[in-house]
Every structure is written in structure tokens, then in C-alpha cells.
VOPAGU-2260 file (C-alpha; in pm, 1 decimal, decimal comma):
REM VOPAGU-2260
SITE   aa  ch    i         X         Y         Z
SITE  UNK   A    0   10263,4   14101,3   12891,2
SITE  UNK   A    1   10030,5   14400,0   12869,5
SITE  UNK   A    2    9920,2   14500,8   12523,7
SITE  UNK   A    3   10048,8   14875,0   12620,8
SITE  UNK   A    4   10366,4   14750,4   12746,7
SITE  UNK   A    5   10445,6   14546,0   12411,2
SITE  UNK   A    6   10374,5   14869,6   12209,2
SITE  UNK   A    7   10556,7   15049,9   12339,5
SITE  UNK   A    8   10884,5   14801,9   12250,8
SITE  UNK   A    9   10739,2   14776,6   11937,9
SITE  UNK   A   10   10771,9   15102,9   11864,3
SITE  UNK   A   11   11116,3   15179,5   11992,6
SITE  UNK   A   12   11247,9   14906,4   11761,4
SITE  UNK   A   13   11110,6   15025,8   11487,7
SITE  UNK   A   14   11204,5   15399,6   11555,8
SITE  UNK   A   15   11584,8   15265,3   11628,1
SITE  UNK   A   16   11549,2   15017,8   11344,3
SITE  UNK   A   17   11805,1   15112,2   11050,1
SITE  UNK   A   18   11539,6   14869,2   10865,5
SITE  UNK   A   19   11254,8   15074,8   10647,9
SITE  UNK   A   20   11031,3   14747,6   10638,2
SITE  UNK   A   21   10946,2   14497,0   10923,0
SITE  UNK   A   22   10834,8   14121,2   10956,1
SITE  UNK   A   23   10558,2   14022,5   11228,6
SITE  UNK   A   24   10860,0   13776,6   11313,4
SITE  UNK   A   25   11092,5   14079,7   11402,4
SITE  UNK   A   26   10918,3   14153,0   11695,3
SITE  UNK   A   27   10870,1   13754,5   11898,7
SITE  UNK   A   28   11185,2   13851,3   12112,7
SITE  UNK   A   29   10973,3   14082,3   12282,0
SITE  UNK   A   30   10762,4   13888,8   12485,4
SITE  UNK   A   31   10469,6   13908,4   12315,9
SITE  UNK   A   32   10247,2   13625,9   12216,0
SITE  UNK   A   33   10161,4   13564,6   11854,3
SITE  UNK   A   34    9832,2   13718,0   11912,1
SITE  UNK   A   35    9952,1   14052,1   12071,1
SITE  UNK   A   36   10244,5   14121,3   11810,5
SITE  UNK   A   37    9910,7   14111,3   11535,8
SITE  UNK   A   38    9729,9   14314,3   11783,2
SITE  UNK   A   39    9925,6   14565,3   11834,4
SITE  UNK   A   40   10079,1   14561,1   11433,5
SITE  UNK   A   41    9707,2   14646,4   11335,6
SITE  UNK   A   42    9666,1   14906,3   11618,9
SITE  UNK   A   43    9989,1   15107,2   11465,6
SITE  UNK   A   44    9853,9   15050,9   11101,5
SITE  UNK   A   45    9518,2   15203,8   11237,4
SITE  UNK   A   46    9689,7   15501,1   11336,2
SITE  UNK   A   47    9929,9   15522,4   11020,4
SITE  UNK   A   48   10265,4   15446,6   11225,5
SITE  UNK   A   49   10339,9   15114,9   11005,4
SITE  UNK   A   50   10176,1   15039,8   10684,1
SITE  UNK   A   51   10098,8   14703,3   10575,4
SITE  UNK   A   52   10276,0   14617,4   10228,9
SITE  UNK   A   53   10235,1   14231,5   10258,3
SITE  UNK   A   54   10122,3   13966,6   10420,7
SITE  UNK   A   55   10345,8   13987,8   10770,7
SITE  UNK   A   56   10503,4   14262,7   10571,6
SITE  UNK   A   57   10483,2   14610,5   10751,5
SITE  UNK   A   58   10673,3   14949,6   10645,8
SITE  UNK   A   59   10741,0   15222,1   10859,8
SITE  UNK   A   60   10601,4   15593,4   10796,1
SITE  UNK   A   61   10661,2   15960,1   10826,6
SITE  UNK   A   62   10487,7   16278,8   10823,9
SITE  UNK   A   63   10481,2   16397,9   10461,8
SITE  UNK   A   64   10632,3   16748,0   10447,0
SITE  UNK   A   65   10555,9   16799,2   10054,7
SITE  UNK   A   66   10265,4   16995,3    9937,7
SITE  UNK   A   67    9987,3   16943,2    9865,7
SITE  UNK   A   68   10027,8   16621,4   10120,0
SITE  UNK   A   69   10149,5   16830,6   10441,1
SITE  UNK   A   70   10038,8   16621,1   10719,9
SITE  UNK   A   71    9940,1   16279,6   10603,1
SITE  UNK   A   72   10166,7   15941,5   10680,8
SITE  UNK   A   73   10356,0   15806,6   10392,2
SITE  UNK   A   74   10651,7   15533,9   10370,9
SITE  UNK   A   75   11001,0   15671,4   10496,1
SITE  UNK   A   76   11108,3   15476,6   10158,0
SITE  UNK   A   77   10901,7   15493,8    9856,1
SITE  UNK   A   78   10773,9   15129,2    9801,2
SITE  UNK   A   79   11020,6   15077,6    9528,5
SITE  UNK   A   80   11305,6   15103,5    9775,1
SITE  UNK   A   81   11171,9   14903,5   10044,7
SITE  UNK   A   82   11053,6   14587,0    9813,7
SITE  UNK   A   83   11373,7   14528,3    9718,1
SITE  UNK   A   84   11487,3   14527,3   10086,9
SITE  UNK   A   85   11222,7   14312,7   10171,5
SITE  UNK   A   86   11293,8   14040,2    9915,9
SITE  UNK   A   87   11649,1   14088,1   10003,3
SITE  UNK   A   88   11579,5   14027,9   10340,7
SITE  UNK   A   89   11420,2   13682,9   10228,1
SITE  UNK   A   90   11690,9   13590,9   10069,6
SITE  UNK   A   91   11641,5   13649,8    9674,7
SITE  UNK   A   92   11917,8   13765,5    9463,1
SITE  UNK   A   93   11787,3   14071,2    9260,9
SITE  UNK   A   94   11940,4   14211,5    8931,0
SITE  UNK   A   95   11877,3   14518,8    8731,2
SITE  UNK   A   96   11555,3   14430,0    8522,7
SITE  UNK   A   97   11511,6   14428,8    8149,0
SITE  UNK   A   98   11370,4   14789,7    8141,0
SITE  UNK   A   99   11652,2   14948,1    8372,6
SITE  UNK   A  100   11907,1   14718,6    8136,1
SITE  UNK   A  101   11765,6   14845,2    7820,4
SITE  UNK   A  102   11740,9   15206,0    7967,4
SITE  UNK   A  103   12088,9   15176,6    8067,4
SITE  UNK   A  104   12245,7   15091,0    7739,7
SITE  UNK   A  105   12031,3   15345,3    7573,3
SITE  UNK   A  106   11784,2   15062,3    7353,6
SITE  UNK   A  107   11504,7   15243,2    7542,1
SITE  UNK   A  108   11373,2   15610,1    7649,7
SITE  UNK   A  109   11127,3   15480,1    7858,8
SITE  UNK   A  110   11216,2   15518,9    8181,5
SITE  UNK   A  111   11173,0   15252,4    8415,0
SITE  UNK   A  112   10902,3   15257,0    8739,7
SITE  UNK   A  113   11149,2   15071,2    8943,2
SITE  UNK   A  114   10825,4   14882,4    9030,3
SITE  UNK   A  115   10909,9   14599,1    8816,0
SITE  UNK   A  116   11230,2   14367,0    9022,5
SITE  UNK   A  117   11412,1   14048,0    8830,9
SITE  UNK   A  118   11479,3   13783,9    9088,2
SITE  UNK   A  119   11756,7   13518,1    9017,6
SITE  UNK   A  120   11660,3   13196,1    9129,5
SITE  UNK   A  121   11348,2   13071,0    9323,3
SITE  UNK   A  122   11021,5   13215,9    9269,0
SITE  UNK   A  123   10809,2   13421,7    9478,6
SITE  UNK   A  124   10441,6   13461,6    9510,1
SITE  UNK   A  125   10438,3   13752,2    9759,4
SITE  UNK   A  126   10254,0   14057,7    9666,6
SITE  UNK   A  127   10414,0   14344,7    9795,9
SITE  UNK   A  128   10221,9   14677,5    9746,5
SITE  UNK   A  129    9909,8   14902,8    9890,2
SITE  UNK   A  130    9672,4   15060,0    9766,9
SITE  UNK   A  131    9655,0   14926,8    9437,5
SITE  UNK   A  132   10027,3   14958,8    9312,7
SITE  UNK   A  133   10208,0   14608,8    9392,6
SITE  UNK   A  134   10549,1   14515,3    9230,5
SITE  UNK   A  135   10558,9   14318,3    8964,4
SITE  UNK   A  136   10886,6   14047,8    8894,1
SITE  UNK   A  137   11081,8   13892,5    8656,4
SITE  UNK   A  138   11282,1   13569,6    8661,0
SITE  UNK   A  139   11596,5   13503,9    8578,5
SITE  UNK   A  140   11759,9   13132,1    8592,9
């Protein structure tokens, strides 16, 4: 299949995707060899369509409409709505964490980042994140 061809898919899934955050795996129904899915990931991260937040990890973007950041591509979802997706999507159970808890019963002012997820269960070791700011977790048992 022809790089341009397989692009072009690509992209209508994601634009009629109700998802905010995309595996490399999403996209082997297309046709596509391993090879040209990466290809053509890394083409739409080059021109800001997707972001990569992960290893095989990919969110999609929009045209910022806030001052002063008119113009540039951010995520349709702030990161600290589409991590949680993500993880969900791999199957981890997520709870409130201790800061949202403690914020919640009003122990704590501080409000929490939402950057910071408690996973019941198995571990993870994926970082999820750009440009410096990557969620952090907590385990539960």
C-alpha cells in the first residue's frame, strides 16, 4: 500500500475516532505494514497532527484558539485527561489518588495537578508525558 494512501486512512480514523489518544496497534487493520504505520505516525507528529505521549502512545491535536497561543497544535484533551484513558484502555483500574482524596474530604487545600493517577493492581512502567511533564502513579493493592 502506498505511504499516501495509508495516511490518508490514518487520518480519517483518527478524525472520526471518539478516542483522544491512539496506539500504533489501532491502525494494523489498515493495510499497512509495521513499517508504514511508524512512517506515517512520525510524518503526522512532524506536522503536529498527533503528538507522541508514549512509547506507541500518540494523542490527537487541535488548533489552539486561546491567547497568547492562537495558532499552535495542542492536545484536544489536556494530558491529564487522556492518561487516564490511555491506562484505561490497557486495562488498569484507576482510583481517585491520595491528593484528590485528601482534597476531597477537606484534610488538604492543595489542590491536586491531576498529574499524579493511583492504579489498583499491576504495575506499570510506561511514561506517559511530553515535553518534560509525565504522570506520575501510585499503587494501590
Amino acid at each position: 500500500m502506498k505511504t499516501t494512501d495509508l495516511k490518508a486512512l490514518i487520518l480519517q480514523k483518527i478524525e472520526t475516532s471518539e478516542y483522544n489518544a491512539f496506539f500504533r496497534k489501532d491502525f494494523k487493520d489498515l493495510g499497512g505494514t509495521y513499517t508504514q504505520v511508524g512512517v506515517v505516525l512520525k510524518e503526522l507528529c512532524q506536522e503536529e497532527r498527533l503528538r507522541r505521549i508514549g512509547h506507541g502512545i500518540y494523542g490527537k491535536t487541535k488548533v489552539c484558539t486561546v491567547e497568547p497561543f492562537v495558532g499552535e497544535r495542542i492536545l484536544t484533551r489536556g494530558l491529564t485527561r487522556i492518561a487516564p484513558e490511555v491506562l484505561t484502555r490497557l486495562g488498569y483500574q484507576l482510583t481517585p489518588s491520595q491528593a484528590a482524596l485528601d482534597y476531597n474530604a477537606g484534610t488538604s487545600t492543595q489542590v491536586p495537578t491531576g498529574r499524579n493517577l493511583r492504579i489498583q493492581g499491576k504495575k506499570t512502567k510506561r511514561k506517559i508525558g511530553y515535553d518534560n511533564v509525565y504522570i506520575t502513579y501510585e499503587y494501590v493493592n
